[in-house]
C-alpha positions as a printed NumPy array, in Angstrom:
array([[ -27.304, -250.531,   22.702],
       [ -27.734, -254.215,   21.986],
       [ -30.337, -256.222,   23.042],
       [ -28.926, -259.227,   24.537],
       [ -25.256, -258.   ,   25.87 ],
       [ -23.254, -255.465,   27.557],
       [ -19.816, -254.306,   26.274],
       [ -17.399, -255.468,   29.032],
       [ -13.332, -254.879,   29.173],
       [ -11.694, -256.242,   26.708],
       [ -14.604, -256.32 ,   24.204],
       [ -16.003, -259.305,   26.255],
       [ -19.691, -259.841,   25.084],
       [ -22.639, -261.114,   27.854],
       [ -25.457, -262.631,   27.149],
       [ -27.751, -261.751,   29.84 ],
       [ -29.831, -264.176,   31.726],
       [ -29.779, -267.111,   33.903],
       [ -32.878, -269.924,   32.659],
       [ -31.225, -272.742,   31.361],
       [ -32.093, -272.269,   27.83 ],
       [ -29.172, -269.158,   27.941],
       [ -27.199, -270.753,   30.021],
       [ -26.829, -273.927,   27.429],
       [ -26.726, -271.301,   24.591],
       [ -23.379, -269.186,   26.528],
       [ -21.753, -272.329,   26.615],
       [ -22.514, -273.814,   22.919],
       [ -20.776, -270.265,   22.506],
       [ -17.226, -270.716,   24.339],
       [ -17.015, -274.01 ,   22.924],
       [ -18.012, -272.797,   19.286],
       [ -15.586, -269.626,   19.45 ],
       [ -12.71 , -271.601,   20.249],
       [ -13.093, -273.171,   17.113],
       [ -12.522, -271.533,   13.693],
       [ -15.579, -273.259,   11.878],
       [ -18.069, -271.218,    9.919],
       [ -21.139, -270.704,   11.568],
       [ -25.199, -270.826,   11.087],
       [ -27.249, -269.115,   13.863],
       [ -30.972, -269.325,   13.243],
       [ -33.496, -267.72 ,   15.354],
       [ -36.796, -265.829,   15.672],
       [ -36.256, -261.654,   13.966],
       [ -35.318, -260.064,   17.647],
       [ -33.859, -262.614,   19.281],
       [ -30.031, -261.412,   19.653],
       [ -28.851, -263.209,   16.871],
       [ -25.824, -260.878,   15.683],
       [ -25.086, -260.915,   19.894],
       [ -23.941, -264.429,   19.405],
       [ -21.607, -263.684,   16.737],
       [ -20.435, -261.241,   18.844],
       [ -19.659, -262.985,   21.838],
       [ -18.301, -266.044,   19.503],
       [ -16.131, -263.074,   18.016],
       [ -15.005, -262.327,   21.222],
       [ -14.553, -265.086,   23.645],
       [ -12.36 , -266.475,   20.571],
       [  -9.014, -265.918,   19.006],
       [  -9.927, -262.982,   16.839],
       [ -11.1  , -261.508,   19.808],
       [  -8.658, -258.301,   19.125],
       [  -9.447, -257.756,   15.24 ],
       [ -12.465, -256.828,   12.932],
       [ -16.11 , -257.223,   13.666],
       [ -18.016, -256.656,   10.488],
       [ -21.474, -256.973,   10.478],
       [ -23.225, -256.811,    7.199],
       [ -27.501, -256.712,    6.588],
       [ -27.981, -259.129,    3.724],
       [ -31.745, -257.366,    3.451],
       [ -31.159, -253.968,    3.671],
       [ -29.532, -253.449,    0.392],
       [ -29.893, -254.108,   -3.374],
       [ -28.073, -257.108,   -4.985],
       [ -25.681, -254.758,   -6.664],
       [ -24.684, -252.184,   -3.665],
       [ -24.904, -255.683,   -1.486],
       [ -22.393, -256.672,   -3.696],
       [ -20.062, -253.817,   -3.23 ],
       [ -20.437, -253.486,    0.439],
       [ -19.2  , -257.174,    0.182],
       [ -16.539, -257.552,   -2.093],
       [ -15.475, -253.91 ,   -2.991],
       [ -15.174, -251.656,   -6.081],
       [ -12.777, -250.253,   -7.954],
       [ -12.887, -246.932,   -9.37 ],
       [ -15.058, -246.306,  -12.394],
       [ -16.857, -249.596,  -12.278],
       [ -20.217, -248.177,  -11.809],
       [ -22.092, -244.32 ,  -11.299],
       [ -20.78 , -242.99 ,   -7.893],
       [ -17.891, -244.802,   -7.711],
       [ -15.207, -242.319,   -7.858],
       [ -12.899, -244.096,   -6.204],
       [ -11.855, -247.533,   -4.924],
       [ -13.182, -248.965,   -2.022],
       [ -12.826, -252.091,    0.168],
       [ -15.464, -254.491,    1.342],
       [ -16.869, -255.893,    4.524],
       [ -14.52 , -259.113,    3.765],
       [ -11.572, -257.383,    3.102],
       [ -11.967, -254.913,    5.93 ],
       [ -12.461, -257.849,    7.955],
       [  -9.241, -259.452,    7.304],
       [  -7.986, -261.71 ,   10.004],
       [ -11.724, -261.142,   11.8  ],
       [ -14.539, -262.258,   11.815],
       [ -17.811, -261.066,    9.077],
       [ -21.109, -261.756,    9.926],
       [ -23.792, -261.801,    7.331],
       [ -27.217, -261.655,    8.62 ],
       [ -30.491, -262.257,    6.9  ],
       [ -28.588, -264.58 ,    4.526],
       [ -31.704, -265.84 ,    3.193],
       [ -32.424, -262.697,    1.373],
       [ -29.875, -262.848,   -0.754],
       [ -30.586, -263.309,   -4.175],
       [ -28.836, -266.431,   -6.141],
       [ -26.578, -265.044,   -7.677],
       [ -24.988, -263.067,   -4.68 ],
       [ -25.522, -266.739,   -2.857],
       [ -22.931, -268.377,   -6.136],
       [ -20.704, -264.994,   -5.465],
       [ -20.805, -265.748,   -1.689],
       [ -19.782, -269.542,   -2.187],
       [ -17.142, -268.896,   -4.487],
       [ -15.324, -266.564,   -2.129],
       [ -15.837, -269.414,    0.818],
       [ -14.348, -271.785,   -1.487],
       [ -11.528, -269.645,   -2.306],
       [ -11.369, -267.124,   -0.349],
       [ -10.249, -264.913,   -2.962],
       [ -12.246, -261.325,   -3.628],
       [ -13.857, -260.61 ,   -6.978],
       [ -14.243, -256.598,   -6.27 ],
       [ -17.125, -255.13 ,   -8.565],
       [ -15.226, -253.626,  -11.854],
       [ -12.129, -255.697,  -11.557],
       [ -10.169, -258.229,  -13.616],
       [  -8.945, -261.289,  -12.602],
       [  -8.682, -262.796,   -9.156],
       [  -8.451, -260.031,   -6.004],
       [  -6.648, -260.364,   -2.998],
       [  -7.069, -263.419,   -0.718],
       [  -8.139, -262.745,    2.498],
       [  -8.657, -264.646,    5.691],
       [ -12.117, -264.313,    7.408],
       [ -14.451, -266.259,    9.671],
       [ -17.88 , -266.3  ,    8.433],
       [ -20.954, -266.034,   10.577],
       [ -24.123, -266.041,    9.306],
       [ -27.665, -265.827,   10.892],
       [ -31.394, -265.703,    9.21 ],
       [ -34.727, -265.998,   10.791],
       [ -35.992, -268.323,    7.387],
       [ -36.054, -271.689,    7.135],
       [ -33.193, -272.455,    4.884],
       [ -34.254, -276.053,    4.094],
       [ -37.881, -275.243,    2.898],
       [ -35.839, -272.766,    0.657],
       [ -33.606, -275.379,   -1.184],
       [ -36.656, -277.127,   -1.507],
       [ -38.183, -274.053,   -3.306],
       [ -35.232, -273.708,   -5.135],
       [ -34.551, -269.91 ,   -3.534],
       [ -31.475, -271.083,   -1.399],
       [ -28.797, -273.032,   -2.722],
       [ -27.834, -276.561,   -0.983],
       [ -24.275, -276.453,   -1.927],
       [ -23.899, -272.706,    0.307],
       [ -26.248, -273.913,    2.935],
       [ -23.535, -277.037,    3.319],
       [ -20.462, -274.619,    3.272],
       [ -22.286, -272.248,    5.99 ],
       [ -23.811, -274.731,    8.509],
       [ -20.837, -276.323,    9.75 ],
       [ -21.957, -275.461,   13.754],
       [ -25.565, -274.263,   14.034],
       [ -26.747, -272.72 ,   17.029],
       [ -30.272, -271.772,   17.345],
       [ -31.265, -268.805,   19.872],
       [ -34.196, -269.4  ,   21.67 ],
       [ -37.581, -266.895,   21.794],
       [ -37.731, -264.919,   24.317],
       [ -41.21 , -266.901,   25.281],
       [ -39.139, -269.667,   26.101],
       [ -37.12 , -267.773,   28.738],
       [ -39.445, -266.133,   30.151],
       [ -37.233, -266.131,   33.792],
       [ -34.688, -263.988,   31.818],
       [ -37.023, -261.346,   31.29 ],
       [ -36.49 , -259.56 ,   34.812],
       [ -32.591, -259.644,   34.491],
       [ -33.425, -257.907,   30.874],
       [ -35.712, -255.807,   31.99 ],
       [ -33.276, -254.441,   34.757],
       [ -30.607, -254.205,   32.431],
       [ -32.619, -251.553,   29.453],
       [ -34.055, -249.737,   32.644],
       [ -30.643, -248.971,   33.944],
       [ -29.125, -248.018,   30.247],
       [ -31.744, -245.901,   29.645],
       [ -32.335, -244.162,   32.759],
       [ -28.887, -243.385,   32.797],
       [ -28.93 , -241.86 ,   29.125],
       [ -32.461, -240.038,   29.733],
       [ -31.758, -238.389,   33.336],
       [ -34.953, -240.198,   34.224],
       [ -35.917, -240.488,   37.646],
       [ -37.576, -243.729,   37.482],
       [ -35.927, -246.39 ,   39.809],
       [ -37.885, -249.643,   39.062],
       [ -41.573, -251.03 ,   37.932],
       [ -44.361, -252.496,   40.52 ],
       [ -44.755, -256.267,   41.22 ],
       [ -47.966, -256.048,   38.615],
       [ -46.051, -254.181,   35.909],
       [ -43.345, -257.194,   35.996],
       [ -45.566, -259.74 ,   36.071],
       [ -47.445, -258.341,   33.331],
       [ -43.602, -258.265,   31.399],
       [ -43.365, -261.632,   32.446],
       [ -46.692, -263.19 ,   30.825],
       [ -46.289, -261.279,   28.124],
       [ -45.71 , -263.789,   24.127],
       [ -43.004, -261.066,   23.05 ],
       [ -43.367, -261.425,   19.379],
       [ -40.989, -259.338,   18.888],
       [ -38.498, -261.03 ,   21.317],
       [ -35.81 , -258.981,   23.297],
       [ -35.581, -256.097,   20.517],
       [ -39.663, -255.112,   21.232],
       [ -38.479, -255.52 ,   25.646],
       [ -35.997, -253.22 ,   24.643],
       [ -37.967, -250.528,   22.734],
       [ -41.043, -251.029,   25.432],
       [ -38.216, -250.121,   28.077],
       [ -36.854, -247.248,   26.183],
       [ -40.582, -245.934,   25.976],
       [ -41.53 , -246.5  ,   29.163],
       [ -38.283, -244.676,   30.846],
       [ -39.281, -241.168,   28.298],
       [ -42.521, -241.186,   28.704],
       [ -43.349, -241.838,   32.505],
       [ -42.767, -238.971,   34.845],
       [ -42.968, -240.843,   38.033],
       [ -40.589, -243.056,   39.599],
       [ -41.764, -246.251,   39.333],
       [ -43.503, -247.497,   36.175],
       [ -47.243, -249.223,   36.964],
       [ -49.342, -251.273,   35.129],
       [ -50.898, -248.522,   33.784],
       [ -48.228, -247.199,   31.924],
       [ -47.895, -250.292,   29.979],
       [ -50.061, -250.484,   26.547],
       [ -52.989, -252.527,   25.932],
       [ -51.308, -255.574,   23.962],
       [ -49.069, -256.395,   27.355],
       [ -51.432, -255.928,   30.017],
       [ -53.126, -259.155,   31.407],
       [ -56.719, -259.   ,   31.351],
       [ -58.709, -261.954,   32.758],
       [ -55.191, -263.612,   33.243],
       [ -54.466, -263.634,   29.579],
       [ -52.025, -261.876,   27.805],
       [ -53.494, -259.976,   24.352],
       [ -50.963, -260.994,   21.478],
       [ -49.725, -258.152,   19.255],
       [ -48.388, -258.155,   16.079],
       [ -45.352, -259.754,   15.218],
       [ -42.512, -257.204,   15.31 ],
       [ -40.019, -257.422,   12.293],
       [ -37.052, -255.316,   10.85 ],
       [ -37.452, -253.658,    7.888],
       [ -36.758, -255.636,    4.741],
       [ -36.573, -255.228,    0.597],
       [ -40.527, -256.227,    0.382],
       [ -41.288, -253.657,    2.924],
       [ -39.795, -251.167,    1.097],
       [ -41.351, -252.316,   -2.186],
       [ -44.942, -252.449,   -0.699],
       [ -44.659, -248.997,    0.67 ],
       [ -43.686, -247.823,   -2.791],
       [ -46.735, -249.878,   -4.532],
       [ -49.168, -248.374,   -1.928],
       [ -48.103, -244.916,   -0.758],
       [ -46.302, -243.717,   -3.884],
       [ -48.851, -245.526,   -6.109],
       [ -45.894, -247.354,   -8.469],
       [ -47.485, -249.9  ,  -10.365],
       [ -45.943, -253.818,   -9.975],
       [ -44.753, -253.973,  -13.306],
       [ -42.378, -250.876,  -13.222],
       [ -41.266, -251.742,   -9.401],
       [ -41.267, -255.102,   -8.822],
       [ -41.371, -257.391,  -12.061],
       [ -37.803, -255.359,  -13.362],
       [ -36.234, -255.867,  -10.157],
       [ -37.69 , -259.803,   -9.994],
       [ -36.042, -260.489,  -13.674],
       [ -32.945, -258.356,  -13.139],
       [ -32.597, -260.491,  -10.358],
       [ -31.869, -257.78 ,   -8.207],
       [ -34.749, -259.432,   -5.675],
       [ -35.306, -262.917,   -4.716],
       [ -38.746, -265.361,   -5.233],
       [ -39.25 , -265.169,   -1.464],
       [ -39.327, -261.223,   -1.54 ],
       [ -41.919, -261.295,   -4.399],
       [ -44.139, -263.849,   -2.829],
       [ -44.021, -261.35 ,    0.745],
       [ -45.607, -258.335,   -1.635],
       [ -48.136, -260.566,   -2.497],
       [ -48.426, -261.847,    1.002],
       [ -49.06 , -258.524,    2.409],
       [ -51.167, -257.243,   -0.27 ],
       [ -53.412, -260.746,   -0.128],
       [ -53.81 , -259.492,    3.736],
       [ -55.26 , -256.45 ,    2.786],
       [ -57.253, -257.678,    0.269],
       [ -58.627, -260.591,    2.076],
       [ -57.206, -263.519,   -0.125],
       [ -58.836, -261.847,   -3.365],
       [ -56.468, -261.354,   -6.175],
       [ -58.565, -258.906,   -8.413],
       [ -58.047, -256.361,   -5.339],
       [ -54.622, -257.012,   -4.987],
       [ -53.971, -256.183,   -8.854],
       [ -55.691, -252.773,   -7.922],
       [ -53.956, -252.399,   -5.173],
       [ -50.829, -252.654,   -7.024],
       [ -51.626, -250.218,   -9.606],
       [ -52.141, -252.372,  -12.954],
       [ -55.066, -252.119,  -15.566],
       [ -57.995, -254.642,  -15.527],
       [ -56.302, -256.267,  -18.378],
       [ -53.347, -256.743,  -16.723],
       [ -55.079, -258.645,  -14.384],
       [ -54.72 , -262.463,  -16.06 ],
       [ -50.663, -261.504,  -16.923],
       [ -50.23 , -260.787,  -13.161],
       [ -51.595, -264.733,  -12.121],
       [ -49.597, -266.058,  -15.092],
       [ -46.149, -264.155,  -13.81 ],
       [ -47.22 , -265.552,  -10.36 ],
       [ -47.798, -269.101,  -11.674],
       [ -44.78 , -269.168,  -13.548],
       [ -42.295, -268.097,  -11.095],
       [ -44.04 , -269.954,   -8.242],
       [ -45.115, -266.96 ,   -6.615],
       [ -48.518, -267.348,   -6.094],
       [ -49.96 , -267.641,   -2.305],
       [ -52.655, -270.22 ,   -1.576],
       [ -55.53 , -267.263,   -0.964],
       [ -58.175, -268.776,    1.203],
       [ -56.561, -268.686,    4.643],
       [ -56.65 , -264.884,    3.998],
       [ -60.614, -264.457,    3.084]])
């Protein structure tokens, strides 16, 4: 179910809410689908981002073809690649057969390619040579592919320009892509949406869960209402779904509601910031649960350029936090030798990966 819309005939796309933040944003959206233009939709994680390439999808005229959206996060540079551009048979283990990508299934349609700042440069020079072109370059083959005609959405929750100026996004791609740019507004800055929303997950999900619950109390709304939302629509959504299996009355109270969203005192307690699952996640979990040291997990993947700066300096980031800004404890932390220690700020220095430690002591 998606966080900002409702499917309607025709493959017509909502966005949901009335405060006049949405109401500019659904019509920077009719007037933006009618067009052909690339587009850049930036936007706090949560927010409803791939909703508005939806709805520009479908209020335009490649209303009736391919949606294809593609997580430019989730996957390694060289399966990214694939799920992109295609492979043909033979050009790598597992590939036993050829196989289309995203952009050529989405032929005619529309791609959208979220989290674009996680790709890695190289995939960013693949990316801008196929804009340029349009011409695929499937993973194995020889010469030029098949040209195909797509409309390119993409969406990121970075700050593109602070990457060009780290040299971790290139200028020329962030030109081709930001044609239009629409930015979706947190959900903090709507909060008169957040009743409409919340009546729209309590009806989905009563209706899938056979719950009996018909509504919350004036206190339990409020309490919605004040609420910062960190996590935007996609943590309403979840609190919704969790509220609706877990209470066994009909109306959900105050008391049902955790800790972080109740108001005490008239102030709302401010969780922690919601986010999706992404490449440094993954690679933390590995240096912390599994015990993997940084130079077998990380530093091969950083050279190969399989991963990007940005992902590198997030590791660090994270294992700063649980150190409390002191780097010895982060070298433990990631598995190395004490004599490893003075290689690991070296490889930091040199590929400007190093974090700034005090604001974490």
């Amino acid at each position: 179910m998606s966080p900002v819309a409702t499917m309607q005939p025709k493959s017509h796309v909502q966005l949901i809410g009335r405060s006049a933040e949405i109401v500019a944003l659904q019509q920077e959206v009719d007037r933006v689908a009618r067009s052909d233009a690339k587009v850049l939709i930036t936007g706090e994680s949560g927010v409803g981002k791939e909703i508005v390439a939806q709805s520009i999808h479908s209020r335009g005229p490649r209303a009736g073809t391919t949606f294809a959206p593609v997580n430019c996060a989730g996957l390694p540079e060289t399966l990214l690649e694939s799920e992109l551009f295609g492979h043909v048979k033979g050009s790598f283990t597992g590939a036993y057969r050829d196989k289309p990508g995203k952009l050529e299934a989405a032929h005619m349609g529309t791609a959208f390619l979220d989290e674009i700042g996680e790709m890695t440069l190289r995939m960013q020079g693949l990316l801008l040579r196929f804009l340029e072109t349009g011409e695929l370059q499937k993973v194995g083959a020889d010469g030029n592919g098949r040209r195909v005609n797509v409309r390119v959405i993409a969406a990121t929750n970075r700050n593109l320009r602070d990457m060009i100026t780290q040299g971790t996004f290139r200028e020329d791609l962030f030109y081709r892509l930001n044609v239009i740019h629409i930015v979706v507004p947190p959900l903090r800055d709507r909060r008169e949406d957040i009743p409409a929303l919340v009546e729209h997950f309590l009806s989905h999900f009563t209706a899938v869960n056979h719950s009996p619950i018909t509504g919350l109390t004036p206190e339990a709304m409020k309490a919605l209402t004040e609420y910062s939302w960190p996590g935007n629509v996609r943590e309403l959504e979840n609190v919704i779904e969790r509220m609706v299996v877990t209470v066994q009355r009909d109306t959900i109270g105050l008391e049902d509601l955790s800790s972080e969203i109740r108001v005490q005192d008239g102030i709302a307690l401010r969780p922690k910031r919601e986010r999706r699952r992404t490449v440094a996640d993954d690679l933390y979990k590995r240096l912390i649960d599994q015990r993997e040291s940084f130079w077998a997990t990380v530093y091969p993947l950083f050279m190969e350029r399989e991963i990007t700066r940005a992902n590198v300096r997030e590791v660090v980031r994270r294992g700063l936090e649980e150190a409390r800004g002191n780097y010895k404890i982060v070298a433990r932390l990631f598995n190395m030798e004490q004599r490893e220690y003075k290689r690991f700020l070296n490889f930091l220095r040199k590929h400007d990966c190093q974090i700034p430690f005090k604001e974490y002591r």
